[in-house]
CHARMM-style PDB file with segment names, atoms N, HN, CA, C and O in Angstrom:
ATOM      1  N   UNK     1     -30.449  -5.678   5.094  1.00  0.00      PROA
ATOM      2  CA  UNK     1     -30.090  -5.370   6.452  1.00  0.00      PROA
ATOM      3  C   UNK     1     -29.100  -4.209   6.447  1.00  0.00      PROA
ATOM      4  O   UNK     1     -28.317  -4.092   5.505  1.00  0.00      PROA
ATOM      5  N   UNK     2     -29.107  -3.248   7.581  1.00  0.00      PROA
ATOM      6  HN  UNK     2     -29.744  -3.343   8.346  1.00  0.00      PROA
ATOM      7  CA  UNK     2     -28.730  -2.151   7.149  1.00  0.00      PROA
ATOM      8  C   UNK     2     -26.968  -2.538   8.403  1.00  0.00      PROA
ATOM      9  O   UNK     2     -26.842  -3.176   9.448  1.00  0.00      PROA
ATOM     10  N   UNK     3     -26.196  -1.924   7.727  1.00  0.00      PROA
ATOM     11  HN  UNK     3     -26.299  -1.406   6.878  1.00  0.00      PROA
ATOM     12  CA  UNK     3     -24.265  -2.018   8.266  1.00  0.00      PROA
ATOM     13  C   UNK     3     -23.814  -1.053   8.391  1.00  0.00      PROA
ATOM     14  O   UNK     3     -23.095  -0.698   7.457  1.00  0.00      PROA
ATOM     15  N   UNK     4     -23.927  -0.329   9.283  1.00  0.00      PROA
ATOM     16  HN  UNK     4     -24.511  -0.617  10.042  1.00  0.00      PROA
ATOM     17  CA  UNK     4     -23.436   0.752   9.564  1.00  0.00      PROA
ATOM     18  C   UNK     4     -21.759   0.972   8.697  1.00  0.00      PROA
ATOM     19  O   UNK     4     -21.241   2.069   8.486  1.00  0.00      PROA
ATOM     20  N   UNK     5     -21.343   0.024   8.428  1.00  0.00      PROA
ATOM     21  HN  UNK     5     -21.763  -0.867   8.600  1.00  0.00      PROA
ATOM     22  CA  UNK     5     -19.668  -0.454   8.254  1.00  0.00      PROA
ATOM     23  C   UNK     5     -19.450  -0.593   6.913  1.00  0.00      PROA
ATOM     24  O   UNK     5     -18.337  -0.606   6.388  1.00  0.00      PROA
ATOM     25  N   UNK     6     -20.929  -0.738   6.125  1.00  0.00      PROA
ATOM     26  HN  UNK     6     -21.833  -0.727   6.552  1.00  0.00      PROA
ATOM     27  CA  UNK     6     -20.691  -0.963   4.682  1.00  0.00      PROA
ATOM     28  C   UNK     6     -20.717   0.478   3.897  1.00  0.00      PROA
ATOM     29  O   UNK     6     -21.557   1.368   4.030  1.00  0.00      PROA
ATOM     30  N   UNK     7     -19.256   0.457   2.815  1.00  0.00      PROA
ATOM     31  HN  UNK     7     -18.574  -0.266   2.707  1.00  0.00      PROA
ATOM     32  CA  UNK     7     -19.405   1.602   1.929  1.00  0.00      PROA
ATOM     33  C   UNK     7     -20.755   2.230   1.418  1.00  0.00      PROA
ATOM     34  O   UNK     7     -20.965   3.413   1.147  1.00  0.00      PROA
ATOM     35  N   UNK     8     -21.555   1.243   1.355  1.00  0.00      PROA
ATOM     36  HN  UNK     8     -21.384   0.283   1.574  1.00  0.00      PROA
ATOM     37  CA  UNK     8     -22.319   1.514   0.413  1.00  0.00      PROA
ATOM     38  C   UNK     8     -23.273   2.561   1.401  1.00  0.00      PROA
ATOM     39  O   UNK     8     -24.002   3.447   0.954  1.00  0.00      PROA
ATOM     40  N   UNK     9     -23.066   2.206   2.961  1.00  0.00      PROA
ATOM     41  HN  UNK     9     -22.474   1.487   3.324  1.00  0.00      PROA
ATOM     42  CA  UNK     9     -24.097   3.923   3.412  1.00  0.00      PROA
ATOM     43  C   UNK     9     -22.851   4.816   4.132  1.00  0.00      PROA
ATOM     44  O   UNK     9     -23.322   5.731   4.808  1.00  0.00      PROA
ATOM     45  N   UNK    10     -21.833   4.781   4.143  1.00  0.00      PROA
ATOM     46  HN  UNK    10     -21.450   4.038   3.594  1.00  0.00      PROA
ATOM     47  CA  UNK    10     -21.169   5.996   4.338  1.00  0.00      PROA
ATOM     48  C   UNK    10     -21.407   7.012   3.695  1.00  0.00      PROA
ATOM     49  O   UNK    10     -22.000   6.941   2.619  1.00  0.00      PROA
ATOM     50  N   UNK    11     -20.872   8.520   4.373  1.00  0.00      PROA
ATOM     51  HN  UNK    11     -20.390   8.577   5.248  1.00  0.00      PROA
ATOM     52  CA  UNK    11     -21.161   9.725   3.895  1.00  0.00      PROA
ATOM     53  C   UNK    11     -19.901   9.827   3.061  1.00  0.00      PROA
ATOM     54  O   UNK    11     -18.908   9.100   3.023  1.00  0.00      PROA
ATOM     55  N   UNK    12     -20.306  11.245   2.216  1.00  0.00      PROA
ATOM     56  HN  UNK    12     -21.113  11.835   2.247  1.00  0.00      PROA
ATOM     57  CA  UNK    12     -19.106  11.393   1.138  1.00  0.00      PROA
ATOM     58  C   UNK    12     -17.737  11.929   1.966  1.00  0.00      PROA
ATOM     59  O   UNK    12     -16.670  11.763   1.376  1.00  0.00      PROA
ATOM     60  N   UNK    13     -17.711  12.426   3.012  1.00  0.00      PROA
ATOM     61  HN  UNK    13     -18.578  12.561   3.492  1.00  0.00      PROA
ATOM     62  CA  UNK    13     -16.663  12.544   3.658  1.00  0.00      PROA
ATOM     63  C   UNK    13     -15.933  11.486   4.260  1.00  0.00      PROA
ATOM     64  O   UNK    13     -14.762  11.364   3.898  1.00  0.00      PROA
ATOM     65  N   UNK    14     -16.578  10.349   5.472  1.00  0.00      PROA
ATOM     66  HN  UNK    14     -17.529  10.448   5.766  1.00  0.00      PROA
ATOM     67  CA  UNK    14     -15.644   9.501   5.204  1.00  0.00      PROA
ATOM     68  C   UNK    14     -15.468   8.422   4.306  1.00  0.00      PROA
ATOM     69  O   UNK    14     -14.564   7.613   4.516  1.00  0.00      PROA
ATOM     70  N   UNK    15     -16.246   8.305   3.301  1.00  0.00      PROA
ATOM     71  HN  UNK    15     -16.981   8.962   3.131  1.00  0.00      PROA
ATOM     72  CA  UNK    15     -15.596   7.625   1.811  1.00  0.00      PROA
ATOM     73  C   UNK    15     -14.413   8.456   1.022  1.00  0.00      PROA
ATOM     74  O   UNK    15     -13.736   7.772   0.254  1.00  0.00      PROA
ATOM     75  N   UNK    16     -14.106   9.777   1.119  1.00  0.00      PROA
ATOM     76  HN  UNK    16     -14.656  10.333   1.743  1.00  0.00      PROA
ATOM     77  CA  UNK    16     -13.196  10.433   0.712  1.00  0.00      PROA
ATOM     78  C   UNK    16     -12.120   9.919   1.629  1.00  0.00      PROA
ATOM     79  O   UNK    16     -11.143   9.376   1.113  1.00  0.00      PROA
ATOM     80  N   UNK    17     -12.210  10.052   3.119  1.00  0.00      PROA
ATOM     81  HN  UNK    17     -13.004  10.493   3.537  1.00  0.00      PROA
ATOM     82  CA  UNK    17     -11.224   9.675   4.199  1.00  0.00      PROA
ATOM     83  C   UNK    17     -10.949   8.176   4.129  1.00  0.00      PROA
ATOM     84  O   UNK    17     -10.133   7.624   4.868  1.00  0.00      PROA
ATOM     85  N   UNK    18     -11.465   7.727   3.468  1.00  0.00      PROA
ATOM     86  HN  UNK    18     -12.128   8.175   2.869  1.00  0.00      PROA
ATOM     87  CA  UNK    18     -11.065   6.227   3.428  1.00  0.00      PROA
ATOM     88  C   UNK    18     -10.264   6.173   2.043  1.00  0.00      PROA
ATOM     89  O   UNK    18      -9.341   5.372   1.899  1.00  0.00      PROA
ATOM     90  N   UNK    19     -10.523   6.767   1.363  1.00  0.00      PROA
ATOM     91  HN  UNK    19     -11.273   7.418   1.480  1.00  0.00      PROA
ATOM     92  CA  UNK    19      -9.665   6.740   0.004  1.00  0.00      PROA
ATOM     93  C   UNK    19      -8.693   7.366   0.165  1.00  0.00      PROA
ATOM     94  O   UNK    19      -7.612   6.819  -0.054  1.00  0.00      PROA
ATOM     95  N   UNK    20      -8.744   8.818   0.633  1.00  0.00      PROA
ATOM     96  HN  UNK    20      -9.621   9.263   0.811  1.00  0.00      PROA
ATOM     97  CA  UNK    20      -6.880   9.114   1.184  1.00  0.00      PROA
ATOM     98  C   UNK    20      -6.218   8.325   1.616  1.00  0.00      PROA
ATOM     99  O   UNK    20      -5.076   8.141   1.194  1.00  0.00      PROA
ATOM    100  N   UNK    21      -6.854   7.501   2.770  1.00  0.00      PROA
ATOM    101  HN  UNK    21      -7.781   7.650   3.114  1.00  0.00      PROA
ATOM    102  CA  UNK    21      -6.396   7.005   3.380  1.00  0.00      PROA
ATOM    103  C   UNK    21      -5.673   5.956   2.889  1.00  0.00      PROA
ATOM    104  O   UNK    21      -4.574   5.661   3.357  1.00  0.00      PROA
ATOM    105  N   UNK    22      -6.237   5.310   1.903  1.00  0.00      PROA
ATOM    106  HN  UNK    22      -7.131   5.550   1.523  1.00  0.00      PROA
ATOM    107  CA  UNK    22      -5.561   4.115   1.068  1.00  0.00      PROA
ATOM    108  C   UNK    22      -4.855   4.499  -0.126  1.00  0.00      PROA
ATOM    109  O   UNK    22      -4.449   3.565  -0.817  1.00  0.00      PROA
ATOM    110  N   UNK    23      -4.620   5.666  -0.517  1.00  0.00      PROA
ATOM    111  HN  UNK    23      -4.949   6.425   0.044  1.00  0.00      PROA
ATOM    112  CA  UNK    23      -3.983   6.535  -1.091  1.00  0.00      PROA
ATOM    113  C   UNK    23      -2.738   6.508  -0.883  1.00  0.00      PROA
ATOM    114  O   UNK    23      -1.887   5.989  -1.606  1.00  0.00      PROA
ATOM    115  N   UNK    24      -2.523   7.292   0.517  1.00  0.00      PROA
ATOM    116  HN  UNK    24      -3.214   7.713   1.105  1.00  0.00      PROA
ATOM    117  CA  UNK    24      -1.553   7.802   1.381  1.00  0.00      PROA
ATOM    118  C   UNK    24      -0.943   6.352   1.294  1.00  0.00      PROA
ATOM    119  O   UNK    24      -0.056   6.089   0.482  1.00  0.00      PROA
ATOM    120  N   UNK    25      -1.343   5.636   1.971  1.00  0.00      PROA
ATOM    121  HN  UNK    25      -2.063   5.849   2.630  1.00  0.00      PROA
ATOM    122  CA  UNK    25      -0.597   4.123   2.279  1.00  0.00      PROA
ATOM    123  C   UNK    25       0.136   3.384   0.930  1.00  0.00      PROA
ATOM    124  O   UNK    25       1.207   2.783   1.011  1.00  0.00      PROA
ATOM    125  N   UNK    26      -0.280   3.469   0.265  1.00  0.00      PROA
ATOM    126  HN  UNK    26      -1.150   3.958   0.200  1.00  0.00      PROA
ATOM    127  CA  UNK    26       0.479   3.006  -1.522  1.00  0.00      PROA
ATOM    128  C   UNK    26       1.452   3.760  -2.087  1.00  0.00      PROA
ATOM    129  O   UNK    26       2.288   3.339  -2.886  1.00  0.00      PROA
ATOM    130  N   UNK    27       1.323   5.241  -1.550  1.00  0.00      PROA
ATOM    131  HN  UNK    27       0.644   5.583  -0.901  1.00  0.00      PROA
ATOM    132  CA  UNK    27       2.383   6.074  -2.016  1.00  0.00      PROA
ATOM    133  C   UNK    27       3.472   5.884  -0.948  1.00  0.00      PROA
ATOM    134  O   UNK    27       4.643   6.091  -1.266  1.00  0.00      PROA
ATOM    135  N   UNK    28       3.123   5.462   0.428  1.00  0.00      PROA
ATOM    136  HN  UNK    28       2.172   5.293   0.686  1.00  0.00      PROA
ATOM    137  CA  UNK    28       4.295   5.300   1.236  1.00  0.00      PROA
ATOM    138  C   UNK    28       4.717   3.762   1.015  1.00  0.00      PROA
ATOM    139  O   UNK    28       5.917   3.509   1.131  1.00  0.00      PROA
ATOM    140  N   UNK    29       3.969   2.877   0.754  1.00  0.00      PROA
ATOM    141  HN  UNK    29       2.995   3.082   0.659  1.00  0.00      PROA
ATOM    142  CA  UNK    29       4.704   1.383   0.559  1.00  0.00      PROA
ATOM    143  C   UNK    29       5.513   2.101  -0.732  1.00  0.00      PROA
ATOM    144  O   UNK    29       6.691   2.324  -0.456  1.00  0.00      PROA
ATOM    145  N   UNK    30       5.210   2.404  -1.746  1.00  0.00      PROA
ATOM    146  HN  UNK    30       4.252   2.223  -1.970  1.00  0.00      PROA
ATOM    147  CA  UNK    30       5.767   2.434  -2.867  1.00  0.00      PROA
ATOM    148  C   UNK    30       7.508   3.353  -2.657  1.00  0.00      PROA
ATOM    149  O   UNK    30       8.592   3.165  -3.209  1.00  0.00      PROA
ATOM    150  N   UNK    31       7.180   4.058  -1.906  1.00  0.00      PROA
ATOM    151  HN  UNK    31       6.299   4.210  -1.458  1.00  0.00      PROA
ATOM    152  CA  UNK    31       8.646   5.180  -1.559  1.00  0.00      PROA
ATOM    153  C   UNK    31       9.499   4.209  -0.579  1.00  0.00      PROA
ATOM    154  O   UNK    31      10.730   4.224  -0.579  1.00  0.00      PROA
ATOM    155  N   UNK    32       8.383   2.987   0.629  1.00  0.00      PROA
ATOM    156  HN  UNK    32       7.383   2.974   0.629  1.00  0.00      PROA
ATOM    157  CA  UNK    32       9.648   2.839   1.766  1.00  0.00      PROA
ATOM    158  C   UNK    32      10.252   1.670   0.558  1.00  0.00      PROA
ATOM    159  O   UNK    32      11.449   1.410   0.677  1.00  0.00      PROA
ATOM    160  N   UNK    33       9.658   1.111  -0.342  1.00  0.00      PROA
ATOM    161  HN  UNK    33       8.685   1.322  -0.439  1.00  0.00      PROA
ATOM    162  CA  UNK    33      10.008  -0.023  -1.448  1.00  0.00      PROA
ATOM    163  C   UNK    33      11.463   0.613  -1.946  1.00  0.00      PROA
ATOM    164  O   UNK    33      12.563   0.060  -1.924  1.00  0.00      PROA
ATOM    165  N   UNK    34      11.094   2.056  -2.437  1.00  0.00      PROA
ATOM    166  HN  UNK    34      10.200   2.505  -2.454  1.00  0.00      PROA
ATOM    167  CA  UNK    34      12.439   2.422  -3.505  1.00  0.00      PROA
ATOM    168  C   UNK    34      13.367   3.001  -2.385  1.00  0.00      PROA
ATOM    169  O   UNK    34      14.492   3.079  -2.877  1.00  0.00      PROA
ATOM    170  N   UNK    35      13.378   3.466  -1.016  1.00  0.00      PROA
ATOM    171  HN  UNK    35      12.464   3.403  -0.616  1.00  0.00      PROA
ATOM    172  CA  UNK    35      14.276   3.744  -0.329  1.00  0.00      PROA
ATOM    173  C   UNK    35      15.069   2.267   0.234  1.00  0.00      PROA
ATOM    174  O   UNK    35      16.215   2.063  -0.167  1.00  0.00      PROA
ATOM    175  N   UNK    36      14.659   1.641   0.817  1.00  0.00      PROA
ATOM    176  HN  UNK    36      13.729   1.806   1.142  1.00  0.00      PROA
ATOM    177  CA  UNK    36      14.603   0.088   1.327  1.00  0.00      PROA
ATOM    178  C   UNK    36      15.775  -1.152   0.512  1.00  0.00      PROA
ATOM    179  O   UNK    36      16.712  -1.855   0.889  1.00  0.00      PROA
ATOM    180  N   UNK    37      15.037  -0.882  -0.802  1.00  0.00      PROA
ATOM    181  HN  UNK    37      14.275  -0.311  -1.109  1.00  0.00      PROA
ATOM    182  CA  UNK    37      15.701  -1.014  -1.270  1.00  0.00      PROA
ATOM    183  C   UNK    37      16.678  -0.661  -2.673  1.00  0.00      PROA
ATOM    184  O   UNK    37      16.970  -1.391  -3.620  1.00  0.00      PROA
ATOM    185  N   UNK    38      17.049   0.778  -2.379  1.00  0.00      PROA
ATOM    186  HN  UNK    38      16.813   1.371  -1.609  1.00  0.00      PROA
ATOM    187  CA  UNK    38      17.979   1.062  -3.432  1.00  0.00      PROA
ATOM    188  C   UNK    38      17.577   1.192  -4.933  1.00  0.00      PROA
ATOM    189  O   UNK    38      18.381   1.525  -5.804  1.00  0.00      PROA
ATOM    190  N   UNK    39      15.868   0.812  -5.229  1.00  0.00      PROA
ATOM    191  HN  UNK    39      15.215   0.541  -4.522  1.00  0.00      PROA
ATOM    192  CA  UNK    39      15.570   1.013  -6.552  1.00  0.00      PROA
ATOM    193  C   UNK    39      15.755   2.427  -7.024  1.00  0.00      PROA
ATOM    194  O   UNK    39      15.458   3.485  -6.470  1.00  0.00      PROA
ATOM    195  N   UNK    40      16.394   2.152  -8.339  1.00  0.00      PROA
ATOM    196  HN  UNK    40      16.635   1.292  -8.789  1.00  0.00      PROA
ATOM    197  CA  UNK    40      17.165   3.183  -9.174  1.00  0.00      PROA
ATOM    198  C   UNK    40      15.803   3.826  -9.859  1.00  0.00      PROA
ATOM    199  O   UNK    40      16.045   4.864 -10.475  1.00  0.00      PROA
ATOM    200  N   UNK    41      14.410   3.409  -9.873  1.00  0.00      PROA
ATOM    201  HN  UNK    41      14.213   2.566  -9.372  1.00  0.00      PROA
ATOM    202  CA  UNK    41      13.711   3.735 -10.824  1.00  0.00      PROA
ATOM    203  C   UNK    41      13.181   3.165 -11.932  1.00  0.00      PROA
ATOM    204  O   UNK    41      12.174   3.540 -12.533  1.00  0.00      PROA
ATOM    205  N   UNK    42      14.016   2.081 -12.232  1.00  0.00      PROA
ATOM    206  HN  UNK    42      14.834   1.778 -11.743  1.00  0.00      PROA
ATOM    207  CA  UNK    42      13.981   1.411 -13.336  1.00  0.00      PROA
ATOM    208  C   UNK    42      13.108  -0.240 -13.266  1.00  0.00      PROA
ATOM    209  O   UNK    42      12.786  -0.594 -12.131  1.00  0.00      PROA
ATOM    210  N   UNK    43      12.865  -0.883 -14.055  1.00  0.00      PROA
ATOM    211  HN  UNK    43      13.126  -0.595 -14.977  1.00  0.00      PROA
ATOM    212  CA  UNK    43      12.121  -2.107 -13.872  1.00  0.00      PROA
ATOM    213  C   UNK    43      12.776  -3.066 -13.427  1.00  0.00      PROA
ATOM    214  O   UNK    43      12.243  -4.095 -13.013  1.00  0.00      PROA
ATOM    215  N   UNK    44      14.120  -2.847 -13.451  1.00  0.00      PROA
ATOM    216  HN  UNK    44      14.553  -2.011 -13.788  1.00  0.00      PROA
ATOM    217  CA  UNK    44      15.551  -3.891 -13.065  1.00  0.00      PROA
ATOM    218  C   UNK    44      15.887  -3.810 -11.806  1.00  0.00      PROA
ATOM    219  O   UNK    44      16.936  -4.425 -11.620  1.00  0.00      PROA
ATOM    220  N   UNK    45      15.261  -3.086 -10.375  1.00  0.00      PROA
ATOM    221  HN  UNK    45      14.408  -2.586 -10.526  1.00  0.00      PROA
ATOM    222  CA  UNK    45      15.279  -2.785  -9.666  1.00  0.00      PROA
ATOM    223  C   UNK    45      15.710  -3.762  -8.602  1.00  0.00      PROA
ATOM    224  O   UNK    45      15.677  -4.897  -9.076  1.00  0.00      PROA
ATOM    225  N   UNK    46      16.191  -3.753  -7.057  1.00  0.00      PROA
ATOM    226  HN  UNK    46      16.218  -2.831  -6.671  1.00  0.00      PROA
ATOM    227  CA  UNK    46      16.409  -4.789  -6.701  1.00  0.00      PROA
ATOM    228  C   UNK    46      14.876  -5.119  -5.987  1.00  0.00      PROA
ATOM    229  O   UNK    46      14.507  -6.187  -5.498  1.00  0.00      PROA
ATOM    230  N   UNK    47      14.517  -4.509  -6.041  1.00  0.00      PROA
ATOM    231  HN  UNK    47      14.816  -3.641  -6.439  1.00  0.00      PROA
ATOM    232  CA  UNK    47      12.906  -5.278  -5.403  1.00  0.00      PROA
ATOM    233  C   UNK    47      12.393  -6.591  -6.651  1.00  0.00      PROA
ATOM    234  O   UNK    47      11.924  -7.711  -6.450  1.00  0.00      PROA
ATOM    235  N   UNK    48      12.733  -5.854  -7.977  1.00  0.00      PROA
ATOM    236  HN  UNK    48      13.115  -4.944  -8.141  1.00  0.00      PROA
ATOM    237  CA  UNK    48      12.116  -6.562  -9.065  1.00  0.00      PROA
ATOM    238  C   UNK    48      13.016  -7.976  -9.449  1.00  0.00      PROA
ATOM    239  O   UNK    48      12.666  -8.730 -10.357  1.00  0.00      PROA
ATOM    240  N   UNK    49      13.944  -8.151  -8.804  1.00  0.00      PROA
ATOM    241  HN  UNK    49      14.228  -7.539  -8.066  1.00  0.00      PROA
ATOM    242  CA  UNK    49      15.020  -9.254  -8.545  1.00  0.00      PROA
ATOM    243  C   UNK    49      14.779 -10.543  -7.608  1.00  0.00      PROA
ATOM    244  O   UNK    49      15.362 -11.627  -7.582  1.00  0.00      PROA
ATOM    245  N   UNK    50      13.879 -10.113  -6.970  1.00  0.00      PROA
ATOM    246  HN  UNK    50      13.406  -9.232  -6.991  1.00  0.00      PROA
ATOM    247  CA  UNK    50      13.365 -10.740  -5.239  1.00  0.00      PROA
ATOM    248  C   UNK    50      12.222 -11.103  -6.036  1.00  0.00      PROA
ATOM    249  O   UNK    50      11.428 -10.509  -6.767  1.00  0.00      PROA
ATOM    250  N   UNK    51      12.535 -13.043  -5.390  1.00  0.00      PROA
ATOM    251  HN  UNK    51      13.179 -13.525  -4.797  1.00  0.00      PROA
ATOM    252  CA  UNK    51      11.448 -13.836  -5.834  1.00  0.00      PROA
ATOM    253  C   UNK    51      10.214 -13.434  -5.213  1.00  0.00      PROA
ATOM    254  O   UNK    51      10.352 -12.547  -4.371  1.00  0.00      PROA
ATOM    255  N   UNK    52       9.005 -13.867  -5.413  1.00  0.00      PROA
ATOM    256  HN  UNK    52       8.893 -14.588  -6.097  1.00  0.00      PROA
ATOM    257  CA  UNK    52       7.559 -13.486  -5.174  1.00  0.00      PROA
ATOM    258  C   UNK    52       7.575 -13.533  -3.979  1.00  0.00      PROA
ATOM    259  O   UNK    52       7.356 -12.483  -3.376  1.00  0.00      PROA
ATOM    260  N   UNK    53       7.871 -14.911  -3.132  1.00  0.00      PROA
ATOM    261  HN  UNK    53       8.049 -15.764  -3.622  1.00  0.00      PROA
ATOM    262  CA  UNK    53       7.768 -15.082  -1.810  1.00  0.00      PROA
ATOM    263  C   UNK    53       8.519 -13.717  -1.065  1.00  0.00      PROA
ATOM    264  O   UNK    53       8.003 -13.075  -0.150  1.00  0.00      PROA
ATOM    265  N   UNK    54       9.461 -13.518  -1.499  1.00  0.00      PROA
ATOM    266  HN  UNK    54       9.880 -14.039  -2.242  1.00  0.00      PROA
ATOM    267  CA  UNK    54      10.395 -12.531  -0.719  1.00  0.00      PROA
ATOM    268  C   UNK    54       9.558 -10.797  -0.902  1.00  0.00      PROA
ATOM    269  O   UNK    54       9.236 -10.044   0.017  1.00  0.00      PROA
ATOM    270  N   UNK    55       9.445 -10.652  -1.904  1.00  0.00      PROA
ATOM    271  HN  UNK    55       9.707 -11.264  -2.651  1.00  0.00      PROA
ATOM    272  CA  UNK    55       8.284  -9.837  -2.556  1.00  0.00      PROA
ATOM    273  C   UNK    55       6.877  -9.324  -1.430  1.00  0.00      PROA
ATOM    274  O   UNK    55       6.643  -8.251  -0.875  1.00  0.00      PROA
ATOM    275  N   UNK    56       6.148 -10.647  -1.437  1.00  0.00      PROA
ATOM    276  HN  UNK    56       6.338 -11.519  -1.888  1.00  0.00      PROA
ATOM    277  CA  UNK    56       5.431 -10.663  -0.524  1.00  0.00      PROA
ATOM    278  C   UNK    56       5.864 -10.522   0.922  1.00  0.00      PROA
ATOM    279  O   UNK    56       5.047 -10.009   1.686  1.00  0.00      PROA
ATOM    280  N   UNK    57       7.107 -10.930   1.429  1.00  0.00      PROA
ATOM    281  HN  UNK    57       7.771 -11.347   0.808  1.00  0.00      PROA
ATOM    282  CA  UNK    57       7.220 -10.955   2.554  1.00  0.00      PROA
ATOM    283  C   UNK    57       7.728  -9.008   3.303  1.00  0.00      PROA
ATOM    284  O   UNK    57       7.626  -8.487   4.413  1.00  0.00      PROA
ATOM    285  N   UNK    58       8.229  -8.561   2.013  1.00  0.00      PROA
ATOM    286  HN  UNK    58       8.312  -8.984   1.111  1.00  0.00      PROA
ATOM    287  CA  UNK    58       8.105  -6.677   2.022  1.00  0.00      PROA
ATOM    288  C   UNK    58       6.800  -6.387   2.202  1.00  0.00      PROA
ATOM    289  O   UNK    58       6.364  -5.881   3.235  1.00  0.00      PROA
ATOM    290  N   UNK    59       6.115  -6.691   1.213  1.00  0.00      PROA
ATOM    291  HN  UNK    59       6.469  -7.102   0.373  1.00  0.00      PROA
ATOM    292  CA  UNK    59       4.875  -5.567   1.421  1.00  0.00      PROA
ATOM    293  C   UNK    59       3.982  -6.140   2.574  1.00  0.00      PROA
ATOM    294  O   UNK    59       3.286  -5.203   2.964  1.00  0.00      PROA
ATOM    295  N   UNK    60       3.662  -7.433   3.388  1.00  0.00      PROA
ATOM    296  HN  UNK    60       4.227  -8.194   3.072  1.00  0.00      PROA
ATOM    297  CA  UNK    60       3.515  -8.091   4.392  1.00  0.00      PROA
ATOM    298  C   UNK    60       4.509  -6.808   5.678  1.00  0.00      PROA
ATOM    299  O   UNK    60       4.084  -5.696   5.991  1.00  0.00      PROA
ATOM    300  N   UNK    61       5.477  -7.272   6.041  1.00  0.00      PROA
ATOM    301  HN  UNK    61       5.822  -8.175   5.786  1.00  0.00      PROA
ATOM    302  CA  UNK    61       6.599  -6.123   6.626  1.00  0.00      PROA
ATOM    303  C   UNK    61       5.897  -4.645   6.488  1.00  0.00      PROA
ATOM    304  O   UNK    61       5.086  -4.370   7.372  1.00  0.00      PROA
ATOM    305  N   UNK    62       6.116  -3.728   5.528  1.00  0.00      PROA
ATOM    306  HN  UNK    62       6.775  -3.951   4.810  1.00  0.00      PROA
ATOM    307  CA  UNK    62       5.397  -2.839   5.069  1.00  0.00      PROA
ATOM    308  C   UNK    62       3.990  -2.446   5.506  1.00  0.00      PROA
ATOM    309  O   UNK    62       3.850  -1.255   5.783  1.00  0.00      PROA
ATOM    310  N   UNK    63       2.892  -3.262   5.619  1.00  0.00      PROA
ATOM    311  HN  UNK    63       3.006  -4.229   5.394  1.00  0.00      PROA
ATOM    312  CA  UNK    63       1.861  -3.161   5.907  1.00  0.00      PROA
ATOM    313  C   UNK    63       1.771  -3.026   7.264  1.00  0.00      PROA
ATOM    314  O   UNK    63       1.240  -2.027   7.751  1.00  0.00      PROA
ATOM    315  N   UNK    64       2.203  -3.867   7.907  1.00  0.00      PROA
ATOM    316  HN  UNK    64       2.634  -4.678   7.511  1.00  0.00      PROA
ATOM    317  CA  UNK    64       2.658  -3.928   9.308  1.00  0.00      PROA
ATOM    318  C   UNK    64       3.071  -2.424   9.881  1.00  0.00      PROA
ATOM    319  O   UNK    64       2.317  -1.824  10.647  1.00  0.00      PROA
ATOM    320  N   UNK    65       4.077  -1.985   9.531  1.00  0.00      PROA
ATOM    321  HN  UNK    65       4.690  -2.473   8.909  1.00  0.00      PROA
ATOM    322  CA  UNK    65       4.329  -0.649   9.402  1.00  0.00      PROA
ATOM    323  C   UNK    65       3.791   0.485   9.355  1.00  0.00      PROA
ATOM    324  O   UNK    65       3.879   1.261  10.307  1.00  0.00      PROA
ATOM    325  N   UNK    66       3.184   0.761   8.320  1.00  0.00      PROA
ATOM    326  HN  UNK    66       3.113   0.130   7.547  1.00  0.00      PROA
ATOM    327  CA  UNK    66       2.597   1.610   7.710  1.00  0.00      PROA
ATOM    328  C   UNK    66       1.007   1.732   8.097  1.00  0.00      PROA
ATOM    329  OT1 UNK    66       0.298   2.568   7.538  1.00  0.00      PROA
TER     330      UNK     66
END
């Protein structure tokens, strides 16, 4: 059955626009993460301190956002 909605018949342009697109969005969770909270860069970070639940409840927040 044919889906207008499924990757698999999009054109190469918006399959490119869908991949920026999810691109773009990982590089900005990942920056509002190290602005947000104060990560130095390092693996010791305070994001990397914050139990899972709390963890999840950023990038949840974040998504929302973004």
């Amino acid at each position: 059955m044919y889906h207008s909605n499924s990757p698999s018949n999009w054109s190469w342009k918006k399959a490119f626009d869908e991949m920026n697109k999810y691109v773009h969005q990982t590089e900005m969770t990942q920056q509002s993460i190290n602005h947000v909270l104060n990560y130095p860069g390092e693996a010791n970070g305070v994001f990397m301190t914050l139990s899972k639940s709390q963890q999840d409840d950023v990038y949840e927040i974040l998504d929302q956002i973004l």
